[in-house]
DOTI-679151 format. One record per residue (C-alpha): residue number from 1; residue in three letters; x, y, z. Coordinates in steps of 0.25 Angstrom, whole numbers. Example, Ala and Ser with C-alpha at 12.3 -4.5 7.8 and 13.67 -1.06 7.14 Angstrom:
2
+-----+---------+-------+-------+-------+
: num : residuo :     x :     y :     z :
+-----+---------+-------+-------+-------+
:   1 :     ala :    49 :   -18 :    31 :
:   2 :     ser :    55 :    -4 :    29 :
+-----+---------+-------+-------+-------+
//
This chain:
210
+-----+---------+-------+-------+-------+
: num : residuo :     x :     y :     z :
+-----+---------+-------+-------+-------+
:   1 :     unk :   591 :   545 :   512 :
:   2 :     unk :   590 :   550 :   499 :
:   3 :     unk :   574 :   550 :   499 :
:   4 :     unk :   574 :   554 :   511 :
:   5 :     unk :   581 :   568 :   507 :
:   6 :     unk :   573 :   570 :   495 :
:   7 :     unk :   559 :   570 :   504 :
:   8 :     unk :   565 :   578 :   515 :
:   9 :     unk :   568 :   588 :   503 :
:  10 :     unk :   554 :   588 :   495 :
:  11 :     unk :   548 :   589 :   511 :
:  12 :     unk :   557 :   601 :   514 :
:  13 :     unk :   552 :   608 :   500 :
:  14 :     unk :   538 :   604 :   504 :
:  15 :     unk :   541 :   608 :   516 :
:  16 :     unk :   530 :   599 :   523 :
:  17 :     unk :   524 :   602 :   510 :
:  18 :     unk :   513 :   612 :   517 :
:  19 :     unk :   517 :   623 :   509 :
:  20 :     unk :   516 :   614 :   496 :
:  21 :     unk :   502 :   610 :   500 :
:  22 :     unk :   498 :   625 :   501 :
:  23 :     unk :   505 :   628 :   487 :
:  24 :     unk :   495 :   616 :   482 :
:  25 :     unk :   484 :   616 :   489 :
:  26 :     unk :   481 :   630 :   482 :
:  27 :     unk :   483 :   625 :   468 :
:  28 :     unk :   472 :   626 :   457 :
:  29 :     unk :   464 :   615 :   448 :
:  30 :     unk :   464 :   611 :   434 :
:  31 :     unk :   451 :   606 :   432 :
:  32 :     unk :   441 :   616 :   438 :
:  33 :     unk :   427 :   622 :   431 :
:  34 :     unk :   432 :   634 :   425 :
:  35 :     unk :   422 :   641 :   434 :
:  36 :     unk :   429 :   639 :   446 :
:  37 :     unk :   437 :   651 :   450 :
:  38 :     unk :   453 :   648 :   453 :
:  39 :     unk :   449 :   652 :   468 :
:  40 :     unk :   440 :   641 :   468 :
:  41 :     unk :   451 :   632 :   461 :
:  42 :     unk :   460 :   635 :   474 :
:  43 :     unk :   450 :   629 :   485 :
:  44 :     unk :   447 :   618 :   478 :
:  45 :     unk :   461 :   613 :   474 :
:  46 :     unk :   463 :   614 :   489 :
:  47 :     unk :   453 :   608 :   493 :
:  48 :     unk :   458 :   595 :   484 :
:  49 :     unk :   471 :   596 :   490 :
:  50 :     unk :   462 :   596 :   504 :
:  51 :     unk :   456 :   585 :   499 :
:  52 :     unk :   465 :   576 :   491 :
:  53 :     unk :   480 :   581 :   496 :
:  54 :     unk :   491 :   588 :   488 :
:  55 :     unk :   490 :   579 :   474 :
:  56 :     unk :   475 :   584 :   472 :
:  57 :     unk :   482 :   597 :   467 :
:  58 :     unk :   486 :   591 :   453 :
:  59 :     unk :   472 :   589 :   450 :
:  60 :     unk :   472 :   605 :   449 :
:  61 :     unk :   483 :   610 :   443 :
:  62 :     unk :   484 :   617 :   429 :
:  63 :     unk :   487 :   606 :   420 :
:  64 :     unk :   499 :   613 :   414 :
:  65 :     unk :   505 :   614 :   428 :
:  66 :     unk :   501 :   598 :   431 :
:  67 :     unk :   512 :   595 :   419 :
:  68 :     unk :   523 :   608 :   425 :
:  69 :     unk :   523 :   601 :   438 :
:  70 :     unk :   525 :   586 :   432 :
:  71 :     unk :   535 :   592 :   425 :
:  72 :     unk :   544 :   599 :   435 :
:  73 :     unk :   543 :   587 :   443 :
:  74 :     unk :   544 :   573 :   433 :
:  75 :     unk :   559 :   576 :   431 :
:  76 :     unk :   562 :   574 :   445 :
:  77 :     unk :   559 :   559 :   443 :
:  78 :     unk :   566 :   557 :   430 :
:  79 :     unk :   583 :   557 :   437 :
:  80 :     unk :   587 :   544 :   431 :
:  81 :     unk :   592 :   534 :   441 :
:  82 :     unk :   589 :   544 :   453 :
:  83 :     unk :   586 :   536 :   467 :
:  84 :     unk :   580 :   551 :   471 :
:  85 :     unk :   570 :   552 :   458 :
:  86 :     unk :   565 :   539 :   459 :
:  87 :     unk :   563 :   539 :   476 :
:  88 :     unk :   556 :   553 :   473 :
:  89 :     unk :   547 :   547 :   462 :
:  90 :     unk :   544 :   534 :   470 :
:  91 :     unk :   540 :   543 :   484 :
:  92 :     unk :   530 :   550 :   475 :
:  93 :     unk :   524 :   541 :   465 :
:  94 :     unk :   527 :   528 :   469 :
:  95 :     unk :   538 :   516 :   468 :
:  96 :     unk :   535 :   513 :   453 :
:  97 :     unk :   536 :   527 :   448 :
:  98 :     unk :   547 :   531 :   438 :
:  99 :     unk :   550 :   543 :   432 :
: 100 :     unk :   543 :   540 :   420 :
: 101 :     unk :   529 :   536 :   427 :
: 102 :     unk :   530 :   549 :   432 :
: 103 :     unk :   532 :   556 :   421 :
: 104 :     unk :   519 :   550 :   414 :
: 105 :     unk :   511 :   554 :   423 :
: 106 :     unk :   499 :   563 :   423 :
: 107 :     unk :   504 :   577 :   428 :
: 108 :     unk :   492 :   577 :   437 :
: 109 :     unk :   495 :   565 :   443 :
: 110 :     unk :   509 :   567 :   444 :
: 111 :     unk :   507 :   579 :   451 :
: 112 :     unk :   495 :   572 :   460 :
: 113 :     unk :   506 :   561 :   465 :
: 114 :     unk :   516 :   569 :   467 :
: 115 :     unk :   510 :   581 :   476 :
: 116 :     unk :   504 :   570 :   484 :
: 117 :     unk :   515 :   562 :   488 :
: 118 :     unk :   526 :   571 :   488 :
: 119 :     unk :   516 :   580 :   498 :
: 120 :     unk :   515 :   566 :   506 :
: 121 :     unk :   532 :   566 :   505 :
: 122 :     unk :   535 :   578 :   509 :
: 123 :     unk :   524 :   578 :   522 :
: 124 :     unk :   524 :   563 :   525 :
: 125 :     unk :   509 :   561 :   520 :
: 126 :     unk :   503 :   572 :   530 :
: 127 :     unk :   490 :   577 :   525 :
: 128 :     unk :   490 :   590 :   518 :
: 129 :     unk :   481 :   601 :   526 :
: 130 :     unk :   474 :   613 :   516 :
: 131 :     unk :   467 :   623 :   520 :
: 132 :     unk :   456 :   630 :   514 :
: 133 :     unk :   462 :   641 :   505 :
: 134 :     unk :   457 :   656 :   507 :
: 135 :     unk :   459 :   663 :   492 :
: 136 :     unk :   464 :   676 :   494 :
: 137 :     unk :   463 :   681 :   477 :
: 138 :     unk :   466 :   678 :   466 :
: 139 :     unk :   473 :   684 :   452 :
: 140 :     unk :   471 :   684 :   438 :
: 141 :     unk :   482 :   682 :   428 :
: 142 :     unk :   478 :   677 :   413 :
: 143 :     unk :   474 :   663 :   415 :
: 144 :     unk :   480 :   660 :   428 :
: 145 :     unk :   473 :   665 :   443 :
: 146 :     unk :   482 :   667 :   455 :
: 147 :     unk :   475 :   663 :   467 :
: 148 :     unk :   480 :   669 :   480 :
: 149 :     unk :   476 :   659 :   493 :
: 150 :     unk :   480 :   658 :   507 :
: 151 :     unk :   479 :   643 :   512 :
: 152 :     unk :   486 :   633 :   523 :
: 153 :     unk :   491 :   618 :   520 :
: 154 :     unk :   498 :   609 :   530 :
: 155 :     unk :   505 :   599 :   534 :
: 156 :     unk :   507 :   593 :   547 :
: 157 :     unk :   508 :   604 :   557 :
: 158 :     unk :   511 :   613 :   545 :
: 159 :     unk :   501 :   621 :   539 :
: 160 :     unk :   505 :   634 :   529 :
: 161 :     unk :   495 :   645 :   527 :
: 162 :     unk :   499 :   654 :   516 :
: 163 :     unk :   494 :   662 :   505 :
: 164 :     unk :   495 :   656 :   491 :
: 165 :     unk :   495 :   661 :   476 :
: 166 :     unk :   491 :   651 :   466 :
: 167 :     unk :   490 :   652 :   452 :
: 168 :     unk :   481 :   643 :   444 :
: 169 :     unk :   478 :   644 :   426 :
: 170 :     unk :   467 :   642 :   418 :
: 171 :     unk :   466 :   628 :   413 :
: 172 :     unk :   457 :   620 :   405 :
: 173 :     unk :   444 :   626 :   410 :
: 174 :     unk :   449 :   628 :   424 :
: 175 :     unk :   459 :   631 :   433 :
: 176 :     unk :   473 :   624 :   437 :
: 177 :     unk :   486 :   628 :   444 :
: 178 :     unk :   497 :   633 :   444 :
: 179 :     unk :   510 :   628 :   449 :
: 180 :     unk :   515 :   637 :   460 :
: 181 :     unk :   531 :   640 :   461 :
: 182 :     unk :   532 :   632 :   471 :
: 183 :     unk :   529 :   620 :   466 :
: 184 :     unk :   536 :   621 :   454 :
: 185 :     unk :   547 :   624 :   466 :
: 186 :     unk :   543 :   609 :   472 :
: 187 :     unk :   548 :   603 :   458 :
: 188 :     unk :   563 :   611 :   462 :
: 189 :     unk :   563 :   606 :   475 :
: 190 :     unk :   561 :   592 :   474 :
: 191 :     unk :   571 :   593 :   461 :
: 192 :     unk :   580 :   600 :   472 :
: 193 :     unk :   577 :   589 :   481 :
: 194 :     unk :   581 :   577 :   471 :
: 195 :     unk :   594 :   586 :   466 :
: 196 :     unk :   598 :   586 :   480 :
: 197 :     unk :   596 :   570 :   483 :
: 198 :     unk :   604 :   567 :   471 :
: 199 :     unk :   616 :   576 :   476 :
: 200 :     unk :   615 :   570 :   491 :
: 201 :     unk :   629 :   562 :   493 :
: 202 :     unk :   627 :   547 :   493 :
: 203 :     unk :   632 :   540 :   506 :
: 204 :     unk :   643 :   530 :   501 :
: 205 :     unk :   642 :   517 :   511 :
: 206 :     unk :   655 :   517 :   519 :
: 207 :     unk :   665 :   504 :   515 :
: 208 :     unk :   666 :   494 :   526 :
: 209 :     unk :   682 :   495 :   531 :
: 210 :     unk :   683 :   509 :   529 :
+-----+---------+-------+-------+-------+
//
C-alpha cells in the first residue's frame, strides 16, 4: 500500500507526465559543434526524445546541470532503513541498487535511467508523443540564450500545446541546458511525496479475541 501511494503521488506531480515531456523535450545539448546555433540545438534534442524517449535528454544537458540534478535527487535514496527509499530506488534502477551504487554513478546516466523509468512509472509505459517544435525567438543574456518555442507532447489521449522559454549556456565548444524551475520542483515533489509515506499511519493487525 505504501508503494502504491508513493507512485500515485509522483503520477499526480507528473501529472500523466505530459506537461514534464514538453518541459523536456525542449531542452538543449551539450555536445554540439559550436557552429550550431541554439535554435538548431532545440529541434534536434527533440527530435532525440522523438526518437529515443524521455532518457535521451541527459545526453544534452549542460554538464554543470547533469551533477545539480543528481545532486538534488541522490539524497532521496540515502533514508537509512527506509521501506519507502529502497522501493523507490528498486522501481527505477533495479532490485540490486543501493543507495550507494547510485551515488557513484555517472550523472549522465543517472539522469538517463531515472527520466526514463519514472516517465514509464508515472504513465504506465505509454509511449511519449513530441511534436515538432515552431521557434518563436530567441534572447541573449552573457553566455546563456533563452529560447522561446511553442510545442505539443502527449500521452494517452492527452496532449499539451504550450509555448516554452528555455535557457541553454555555453559549454565546452557547444551548447547545453539549463534546468528549468520546474524540474528542480520535480526533486521537491517526489521528497514531498516520500515525507508524506513516511508519516502515513501504520495499520496495526487486530488481536484475535478482542
Amino acid at each position: 500500500m505504501k508503494q502504491s501511494f508513493f507512485w500515485r503521488a509522483c503520477a499526480g506531480h507528473l501529472h500523466l507526465a505530459a506537461g514534464m515531456a514538453l518541459l523536456l523535450a525542449v531542452v538543449l545539448p551539450v555536445s554540439a559543434n559550436a557552429a550550431e546555433t541554439p535554435e538548431a540545438y532545440v529541434a534536434r534534442s527533440v527530435d532525440a526524445v522523438q526518437e529515443e524517449g524521455m532518457g535521451a535528454i541527459a545526453q544534452f544537458m549542460h554538464s554543470d546541470e547533469l551533477v545539480r540534478f543528481k545532486a538534488m535527487i541522490v539524497p532521496l535514496f540515502a533514508v537509512q532503513e527506509d521501506p519507502g527509499a529502497e522501493a523507490f530506488a528498486h522501481n527505477l534502477f533495479g532490485p540490486q541498487a543501493t543507495a550507494e551504487s547510485i551515488a557513484a554513478m555517472p550523472a549522465v546516466d543517472f539522469m538517463r535511467v531515472f527520466l526514463d523509468r519514472m516517465f514509464a512509472q508515472a504513465t504506465g509505459g505509454a509511449a511519449l508523443r513530441v511534436g515538432d517544435p515552431q521557434i518563436l525567438g530567441s534572447v541573449r543574456e552573457g553566455d546563456v540564450v533563452h529560447v522561446v518555442l511553442r510545442g505539443s507532447a502527449g500521452v494517452k489521449e492527452v496532449t499539451v500545446t504550450k509555448v516554452q522559454v528555455t535557457s541553454v549556456k555555453s559549454d565546452g565548444d557547444g551548447w547545453g541546458l539549463m534546468l528549468t524551475g520546474d524540474m528542480e520542483g520535480l526533486a521537491e515533489g517526489l521528497r514531498t511525496a516520500l515525507t508524506k509515506q513516511r508519516t502515513q499511519p501504520r495499520l496495526t493487525p487486530a488481536t484475535p479475541g478482542k
